[in-house]
C-alpha positions in Angstrom: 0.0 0.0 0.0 1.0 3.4 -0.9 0.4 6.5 1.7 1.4 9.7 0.6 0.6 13.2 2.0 -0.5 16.2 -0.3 -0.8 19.5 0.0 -4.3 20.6 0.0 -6.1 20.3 -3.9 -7.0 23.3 -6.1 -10.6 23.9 -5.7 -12.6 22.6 -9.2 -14.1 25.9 -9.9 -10.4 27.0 -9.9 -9.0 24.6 -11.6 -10.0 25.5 -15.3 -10.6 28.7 -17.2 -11.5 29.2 -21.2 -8.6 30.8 -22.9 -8.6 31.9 -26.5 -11.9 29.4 -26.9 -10.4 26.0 -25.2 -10.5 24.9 -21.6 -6.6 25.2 -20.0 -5.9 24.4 -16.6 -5.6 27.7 -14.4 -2.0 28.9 -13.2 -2.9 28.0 -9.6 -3.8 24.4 -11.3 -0.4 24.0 -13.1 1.5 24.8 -9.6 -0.7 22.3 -7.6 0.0 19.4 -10.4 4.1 21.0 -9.8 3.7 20.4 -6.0 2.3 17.0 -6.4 4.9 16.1 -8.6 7.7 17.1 -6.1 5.8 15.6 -3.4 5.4 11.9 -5.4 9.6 12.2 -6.7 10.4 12.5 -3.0 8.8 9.4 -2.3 10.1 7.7 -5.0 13.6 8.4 -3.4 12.5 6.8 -0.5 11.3 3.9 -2.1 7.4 4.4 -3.0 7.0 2.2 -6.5 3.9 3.6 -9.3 1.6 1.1 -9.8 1.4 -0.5 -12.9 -1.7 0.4 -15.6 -2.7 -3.7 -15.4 -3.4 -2.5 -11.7 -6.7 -2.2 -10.1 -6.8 0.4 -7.2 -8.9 1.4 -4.0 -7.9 4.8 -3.0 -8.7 6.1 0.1 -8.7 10.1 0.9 -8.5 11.9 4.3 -9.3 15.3 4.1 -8.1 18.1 6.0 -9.4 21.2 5.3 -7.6 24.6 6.4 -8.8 26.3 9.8 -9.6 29.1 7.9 -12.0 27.1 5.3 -13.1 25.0 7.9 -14.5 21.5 7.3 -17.5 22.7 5.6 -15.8 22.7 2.0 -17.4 21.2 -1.2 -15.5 17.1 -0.5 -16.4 16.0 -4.4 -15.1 19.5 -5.5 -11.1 18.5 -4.8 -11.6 14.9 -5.2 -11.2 15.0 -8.9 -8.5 17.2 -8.7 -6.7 15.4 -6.7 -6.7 12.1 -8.6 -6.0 14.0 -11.7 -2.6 15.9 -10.2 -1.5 12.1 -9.1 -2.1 10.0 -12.4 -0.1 13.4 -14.0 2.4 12.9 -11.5 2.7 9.1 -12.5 1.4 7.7 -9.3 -1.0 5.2 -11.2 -1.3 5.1 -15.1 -4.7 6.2 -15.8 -8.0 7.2 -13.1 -9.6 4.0 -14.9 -7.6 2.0 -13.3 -9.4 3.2 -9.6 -11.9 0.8 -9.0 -12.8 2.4 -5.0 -12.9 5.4 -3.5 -13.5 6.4 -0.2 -13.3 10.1 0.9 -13.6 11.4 4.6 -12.9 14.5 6.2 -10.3 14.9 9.1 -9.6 17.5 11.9 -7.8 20.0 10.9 -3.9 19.8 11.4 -3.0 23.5 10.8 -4.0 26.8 8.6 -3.3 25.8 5.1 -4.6 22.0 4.9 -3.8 18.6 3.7 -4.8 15.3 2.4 -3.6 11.5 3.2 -3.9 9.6 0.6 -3.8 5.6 1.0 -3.7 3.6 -2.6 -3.4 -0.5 -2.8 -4.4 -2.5 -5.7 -7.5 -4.6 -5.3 -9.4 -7.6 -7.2 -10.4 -6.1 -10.4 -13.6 -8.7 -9.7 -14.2 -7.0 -6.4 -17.7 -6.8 -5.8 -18.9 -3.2 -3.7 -22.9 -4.1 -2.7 -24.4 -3.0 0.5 -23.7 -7.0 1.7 -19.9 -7.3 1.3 -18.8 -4.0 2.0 -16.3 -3.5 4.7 -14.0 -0.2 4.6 -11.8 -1.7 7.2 -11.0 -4.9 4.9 -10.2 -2.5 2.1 -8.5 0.7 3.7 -5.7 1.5 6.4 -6.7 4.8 7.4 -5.2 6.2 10.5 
């Protein structure tokens, strides 16, 4: 399993903009993919391996939101960002290949925010039905 801590995501709605008539990613966007980037070669010197695109995954995402934003933020709103900045960092191949997602939103640890991330491949025949599913069979979160 992979754990890796992030800086806090680029909110969605500032995450795009329409330039010359075509959707580009915001400057703000760019530098958030940059910081991810850095953050994921760092733990590659340390060891972390990519996961390979013949990988399923089940990613789990603990959220903590700045003081000042407090944890009443939009939680779909970074989601998306977040998993984009990591398969652009090389983290995984392609967001296909995330078969689980769990998302939950944590105390805050100081004034600018974070997230945990937690990645492991799973059975790409994993069933998810209200009858099998157990978070704590699937996730390490601590």
């Amino acid at each position: 399993m992979l754990t890796i801590e992030l800086p806090f995501p680029v909110s969605a709605n500032a995450y795009w903009m329409v330039s010359n008539k075509r959707l580009i990613k915001t400057k703000r966007a760019r530098n958030y993919i940059a910081e991810v980037v850095l953050y994921w070669l760092h733990a590659k010197s340390k060891g972390a391996k990519a996961f390979g695109e013949d990988e399923t995954l089940a990613m789990s995402i603990a959220v903590h939101y700045p003081v000042k934003r407090g944890p009443d933020g939009d939680i779909d709103n970074l989601s998306k960002v977040l998993i984009d900045a990591m398969e652009t960092a090389g983290i995984y191949q392609n967001d296909r290949q995330i078969r689980f997602v769990q998302i939950s939103r944590e105390k805050a640890k100081d004034t600018i925010g974070s997230v945990r991330v937690n990645i492991k491949s799973c059975p790409h025949e994993m069933e998810l039905n209200d009858a099998n599913f157990r978070v704590e069979e699937v996730h390490n979160i601590t």
